[in-house]
C-alpha positions as CSV (number, residue, x, y, z in Angstrom):
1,X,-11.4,-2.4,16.4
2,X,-11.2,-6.0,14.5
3,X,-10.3,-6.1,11.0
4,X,-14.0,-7.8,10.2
5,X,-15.6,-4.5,11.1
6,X,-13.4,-2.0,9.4
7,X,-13.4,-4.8,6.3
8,X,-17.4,-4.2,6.7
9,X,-16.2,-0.2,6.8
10,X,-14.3,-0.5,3.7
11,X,-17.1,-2.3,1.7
12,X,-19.3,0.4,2.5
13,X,-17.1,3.2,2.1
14,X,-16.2,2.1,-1.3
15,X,-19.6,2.2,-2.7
16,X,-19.5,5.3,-4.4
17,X,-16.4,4.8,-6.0
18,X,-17.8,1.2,-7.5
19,X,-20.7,3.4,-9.0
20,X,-18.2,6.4,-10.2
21,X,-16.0,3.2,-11.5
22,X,-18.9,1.8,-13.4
23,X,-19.6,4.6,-14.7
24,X,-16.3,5.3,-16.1
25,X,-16.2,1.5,-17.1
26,X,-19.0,2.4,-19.5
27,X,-18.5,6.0,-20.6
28,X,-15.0,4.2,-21.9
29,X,-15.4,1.0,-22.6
30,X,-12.5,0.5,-24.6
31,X,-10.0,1.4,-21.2
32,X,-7.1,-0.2,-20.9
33,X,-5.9,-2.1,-17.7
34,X,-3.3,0.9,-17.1
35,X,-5.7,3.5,-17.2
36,X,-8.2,1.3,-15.1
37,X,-5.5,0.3,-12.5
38,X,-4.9,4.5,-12.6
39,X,-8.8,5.6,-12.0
40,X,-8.3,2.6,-9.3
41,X,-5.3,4.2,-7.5
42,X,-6.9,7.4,-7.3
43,X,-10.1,6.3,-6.0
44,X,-8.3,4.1,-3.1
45,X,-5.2,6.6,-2.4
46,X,-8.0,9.5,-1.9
47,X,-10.4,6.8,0.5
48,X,-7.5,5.6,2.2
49,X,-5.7,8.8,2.9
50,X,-8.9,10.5,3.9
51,X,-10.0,8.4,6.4
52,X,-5.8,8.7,8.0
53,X,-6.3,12.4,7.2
54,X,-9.4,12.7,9.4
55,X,-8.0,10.9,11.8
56,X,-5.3,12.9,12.7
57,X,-7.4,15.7,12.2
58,X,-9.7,14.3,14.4
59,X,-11.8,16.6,16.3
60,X,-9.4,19.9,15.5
61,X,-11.7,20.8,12.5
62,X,-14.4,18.4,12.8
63,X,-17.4,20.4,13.2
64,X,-16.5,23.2,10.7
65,X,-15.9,20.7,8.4
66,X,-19.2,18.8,9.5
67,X,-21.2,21.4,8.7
68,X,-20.6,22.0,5.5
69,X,-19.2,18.0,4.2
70,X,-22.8,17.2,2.7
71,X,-22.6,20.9,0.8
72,X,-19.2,20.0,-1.0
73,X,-19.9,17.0,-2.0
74,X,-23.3,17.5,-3.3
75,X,-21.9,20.6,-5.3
76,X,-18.8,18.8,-6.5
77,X,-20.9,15.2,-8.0
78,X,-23.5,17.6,-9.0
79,X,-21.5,19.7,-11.0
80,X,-19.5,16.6,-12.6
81,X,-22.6,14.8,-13.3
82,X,-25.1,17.5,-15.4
83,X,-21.6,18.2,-17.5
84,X,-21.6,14.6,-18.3
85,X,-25.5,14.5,-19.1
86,X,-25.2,17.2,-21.1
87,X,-22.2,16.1,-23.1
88,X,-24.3,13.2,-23.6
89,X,-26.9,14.8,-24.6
90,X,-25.2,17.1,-27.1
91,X,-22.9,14.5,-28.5
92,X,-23.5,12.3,-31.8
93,X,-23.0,8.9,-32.3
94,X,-19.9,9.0,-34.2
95,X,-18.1,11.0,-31.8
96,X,-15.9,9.8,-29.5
97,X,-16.8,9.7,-25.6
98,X,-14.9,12.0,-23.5
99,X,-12.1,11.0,-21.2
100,X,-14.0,11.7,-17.7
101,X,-10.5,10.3,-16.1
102,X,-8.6,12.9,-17.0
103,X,-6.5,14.8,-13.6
104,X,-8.5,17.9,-12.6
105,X,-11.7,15.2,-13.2
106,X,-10.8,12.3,-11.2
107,X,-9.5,14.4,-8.7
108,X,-12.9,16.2,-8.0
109,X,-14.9,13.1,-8.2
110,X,-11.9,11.0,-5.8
111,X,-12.0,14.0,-3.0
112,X,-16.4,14.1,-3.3
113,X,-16.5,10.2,-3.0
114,X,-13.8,10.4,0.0
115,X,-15.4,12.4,2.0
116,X,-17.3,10.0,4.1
117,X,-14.3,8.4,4.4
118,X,-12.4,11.8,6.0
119,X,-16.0,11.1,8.7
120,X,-14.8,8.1,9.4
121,X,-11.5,8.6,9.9
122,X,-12.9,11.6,12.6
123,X,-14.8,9.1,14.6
124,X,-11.6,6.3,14.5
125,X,-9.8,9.1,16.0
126,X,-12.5,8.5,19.5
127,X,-11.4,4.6,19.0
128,X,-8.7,2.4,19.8
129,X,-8.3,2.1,15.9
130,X,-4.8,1.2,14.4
131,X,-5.2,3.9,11.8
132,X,-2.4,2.8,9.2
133,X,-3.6,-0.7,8.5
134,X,-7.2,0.5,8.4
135,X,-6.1,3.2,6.1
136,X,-4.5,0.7,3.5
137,X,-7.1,-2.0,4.4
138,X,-9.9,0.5,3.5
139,X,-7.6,1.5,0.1
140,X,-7.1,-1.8,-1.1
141,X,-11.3,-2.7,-0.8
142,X,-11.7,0.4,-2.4
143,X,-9.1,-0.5,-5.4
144,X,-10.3,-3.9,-5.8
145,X,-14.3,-2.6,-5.6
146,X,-13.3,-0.2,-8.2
147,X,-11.4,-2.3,-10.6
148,X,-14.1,-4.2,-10.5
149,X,-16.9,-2.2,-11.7
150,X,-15.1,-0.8,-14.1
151,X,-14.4,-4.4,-15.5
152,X,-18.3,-4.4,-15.4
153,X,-19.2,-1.0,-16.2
154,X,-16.9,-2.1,-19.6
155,X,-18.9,-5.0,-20.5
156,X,-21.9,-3.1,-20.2
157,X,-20.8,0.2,-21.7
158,X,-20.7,-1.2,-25.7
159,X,-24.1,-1.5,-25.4
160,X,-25.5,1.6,-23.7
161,X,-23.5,3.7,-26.5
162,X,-24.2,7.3,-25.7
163,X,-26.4,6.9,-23.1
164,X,-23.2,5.5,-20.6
165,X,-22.1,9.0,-20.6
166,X,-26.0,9.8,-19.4
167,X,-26.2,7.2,-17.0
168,X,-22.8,7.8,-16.0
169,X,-23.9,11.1,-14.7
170,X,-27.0,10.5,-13.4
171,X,-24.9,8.2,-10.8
172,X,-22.5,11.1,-10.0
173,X,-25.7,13.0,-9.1
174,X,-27.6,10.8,-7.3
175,X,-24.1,9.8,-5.4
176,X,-24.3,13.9,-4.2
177,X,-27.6,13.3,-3.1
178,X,-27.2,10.5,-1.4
179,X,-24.4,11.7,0.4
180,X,-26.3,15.0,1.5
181,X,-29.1,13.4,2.5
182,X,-27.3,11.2,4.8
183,X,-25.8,14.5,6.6
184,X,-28.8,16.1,6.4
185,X,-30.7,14.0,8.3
186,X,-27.9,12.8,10.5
């Protein structure tokens, strides 16, 4: 496989960690370039090492896990985003946003965003795919999409106040649904 089409791979892997990164870019708009570069790391190490993961994996587990990939993540977003609308909902405006990048968080969110990318890895595992460089090739898209919108989702996040940590979860959610609807009809 060339490195144009597993580039093109990347990009669209790492669309739901540029949403979850804007997200977090306006829920805490006041991040540093540590913590972003951190959030960044996670996202791309977990995309990255998914897709090598499932490739080596390769068809051993495939359809147990198939059966069930679009369940997981769907729970796990879900579950991430209504706590984050309802924090929203319930918090003032002179309290201070919550950190949504703290371990056991980003963790959940990295593995539910990477699991297309553990699918992929599966189906590289059929091809004459050299799995290393597409794993860091895939993690480095994936860290530069997602310091990226979180550079954006900054910007933006002064002036959506509140309603960041709101919109912020609706994304989560609608990544989940997405992501099962794909597999569902698929």
């Amino acid at each position: 496989m060339d490195i144009i089409t597993i580039i093109a791979i990347a990009a669209g892997l790492s669309f739901d960690t540029f949403a979850v990164s804007l997200s977090y870019g306006a829920v805490r708009n006041k991040i540093l370039f540590l913590q972003a570069s951190r959030v960044a790391v996670v996202l791309a190490f977990f995309q990255g090492g998914l897709t090598v993961a499932g490739y080596f994996l390769g068809s051993f587990i495939s359809e147990a896990l198939r059966s069930a990939d679009h369940w997981i993540a769907l729970g796990l977003l879900s579950f991430l985003g209504i706590k984050m609308i309802l924090e929203g909902v319930r918090r003032d405006n002179t309290q201070e946003l919550k950190d949504f990048s703290s371990n056991a968080v980003l963790l959940t969110i990295a593995v539910g965003t990477s699991i297309d990318a553990f699918a992929v890895g599966i189906s590289f595992a059929f091809l004459d795919v050299m799995i290393w460089n597409a794993g860091i090739l895939i993690g480095t898209v994936t860290f530069l999409a997602s310091m990226t919108a979180i550079r954006i989702g900054k910007s933006a996040g002064e002036m959506l106040g509140k309603r960041a940590e709101i919109f912020g979860g609706l994304i989560l959610i609608a990544i989940g649904i997405k992501i099962f609807v794909e597999h569902a009809i698929n």
